[in-house]
C-alpha positions in Angstrom: 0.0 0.0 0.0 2.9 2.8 0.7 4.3 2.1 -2.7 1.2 2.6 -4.2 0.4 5.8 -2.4 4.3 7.0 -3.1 3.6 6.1 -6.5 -0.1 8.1 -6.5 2.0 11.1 -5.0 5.0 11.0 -7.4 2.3 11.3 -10.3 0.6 14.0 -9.4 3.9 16.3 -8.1 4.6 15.5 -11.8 1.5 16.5 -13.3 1.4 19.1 -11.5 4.9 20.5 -12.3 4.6 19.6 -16.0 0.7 21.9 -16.0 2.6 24.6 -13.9 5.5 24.5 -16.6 2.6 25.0 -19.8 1.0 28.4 -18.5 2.8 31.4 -18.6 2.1 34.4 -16.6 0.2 36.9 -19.1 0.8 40.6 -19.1 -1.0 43.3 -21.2 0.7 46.9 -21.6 -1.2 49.9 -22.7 0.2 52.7 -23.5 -0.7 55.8 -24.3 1.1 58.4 -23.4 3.1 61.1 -25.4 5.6 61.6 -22.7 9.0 59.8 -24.4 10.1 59.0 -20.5 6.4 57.3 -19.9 6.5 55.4 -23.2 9.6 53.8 -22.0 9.0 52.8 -18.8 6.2 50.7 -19.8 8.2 49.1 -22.7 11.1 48.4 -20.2 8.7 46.9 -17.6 7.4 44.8 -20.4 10.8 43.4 -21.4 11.3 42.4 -18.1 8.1 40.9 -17.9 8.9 38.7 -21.3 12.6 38.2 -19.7 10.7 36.7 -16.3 8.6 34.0 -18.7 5.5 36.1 -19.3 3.6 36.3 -22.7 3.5 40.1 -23.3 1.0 42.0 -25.8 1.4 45.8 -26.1 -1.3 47.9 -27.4 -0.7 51.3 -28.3 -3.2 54.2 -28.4 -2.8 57.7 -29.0 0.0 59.7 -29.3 1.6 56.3 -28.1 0.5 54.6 -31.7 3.4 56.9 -33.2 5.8 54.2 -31.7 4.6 51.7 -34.5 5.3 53.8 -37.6 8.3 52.9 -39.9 9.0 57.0 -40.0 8.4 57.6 -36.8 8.4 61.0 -34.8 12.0 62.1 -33.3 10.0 62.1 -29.9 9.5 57.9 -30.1 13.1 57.9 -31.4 15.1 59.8 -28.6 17.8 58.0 -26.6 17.5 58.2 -23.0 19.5 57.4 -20.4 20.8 55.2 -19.0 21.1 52.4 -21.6 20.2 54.9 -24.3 17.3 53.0 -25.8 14.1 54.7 -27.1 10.7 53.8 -26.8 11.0 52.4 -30.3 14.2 50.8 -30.3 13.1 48.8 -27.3 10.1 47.6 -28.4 11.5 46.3 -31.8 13.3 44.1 -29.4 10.5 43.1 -27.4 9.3 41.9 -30.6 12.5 40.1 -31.5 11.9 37.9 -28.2 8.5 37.1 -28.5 6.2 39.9 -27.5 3.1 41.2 -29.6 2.6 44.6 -30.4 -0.3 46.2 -31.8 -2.1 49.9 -32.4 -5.4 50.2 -31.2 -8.2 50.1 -34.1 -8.8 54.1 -33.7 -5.4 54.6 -34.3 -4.8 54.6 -37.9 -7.8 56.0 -39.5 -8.1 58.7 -37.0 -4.0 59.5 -37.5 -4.6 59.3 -41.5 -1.9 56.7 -42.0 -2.2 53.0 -43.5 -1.2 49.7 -42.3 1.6 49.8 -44.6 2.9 53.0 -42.6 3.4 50.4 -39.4 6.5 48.9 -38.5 6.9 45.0 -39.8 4.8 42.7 -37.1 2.6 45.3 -35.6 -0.9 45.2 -36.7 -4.2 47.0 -35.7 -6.2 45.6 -32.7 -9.5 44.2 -32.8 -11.5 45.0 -30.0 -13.4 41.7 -29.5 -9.6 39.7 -29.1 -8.2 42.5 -26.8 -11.3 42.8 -24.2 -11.0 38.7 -24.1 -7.5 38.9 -23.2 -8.6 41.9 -20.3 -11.1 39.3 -19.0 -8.8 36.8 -18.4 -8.5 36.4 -15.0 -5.0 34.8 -15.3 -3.7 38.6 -17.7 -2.2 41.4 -15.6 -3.3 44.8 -17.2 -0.8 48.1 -17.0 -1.7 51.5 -18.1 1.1 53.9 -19.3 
């Protein structure tokens, strides 16, 4: 009988390691803010989030959506200290590792540009698939 029950326990420590290994912590970044320092802070927060093992989506809004465009303003392009990234730079790398990045669906009609204008990878949002992922109960929202 103790084998058996060693056995039993052994199983489920496993099971339960190898379902704890499959989900990943979820975290879900909005940012909308013009303010280059603001932009990123929430970009470098989400790169540590995606370095920690989380699955990281970005949606950009705003003034924020300027980020996405291949000729983007100088603002989304300044170097600030003290690794001398911009708010761009770092999020072409957050896509490099994994992380989704997307402008929110008012963005580009309301800013006159096309989906051409955005960067490679970045597409619009679609508001049914972004307030699923809010509801999640397991997705940590941040606002910037």
């Amino acid at each position: 009988m103790r084998i058996l029950t060693a056995i039993l326990l052994l199983a489920s420590t496993i099971s339960l390691n190898t379902f704890a290994a499959d989900t990943k912590p979820k975290l879900m970044s909005f940012i909308t803010s013009e303010n280059t320092q603001t932009q990123l802070m929430g970009m470098v927060l989400s790169l540590q989030a995606l370095k920690q093992g989380a699955q990281v989506d970005i949606l950009l809004c705003g003034p924020a959506g300027d980020i996405a465009l291949v000729d983007a303003p100088a603002s989304v392009l300044t170097q600030l200290k003290p690794n001398n990234m911009s708010p761009q730079s770092l999020m072409k790398n957050i896509m490099k590792m994994g992380g989704k990045v997307q402008v929110c669906a008012l963005y580009l009609p309301n800013k006159g540009v096309k989906k051409t204008d955005l960067i490679e990878g970045i597409t619009p949002a679609l508001p049914p698939h972004i307030a699923k992922k809010m509801l999640d109960t397991e997705t940590k929202v941040i606002s910037f």
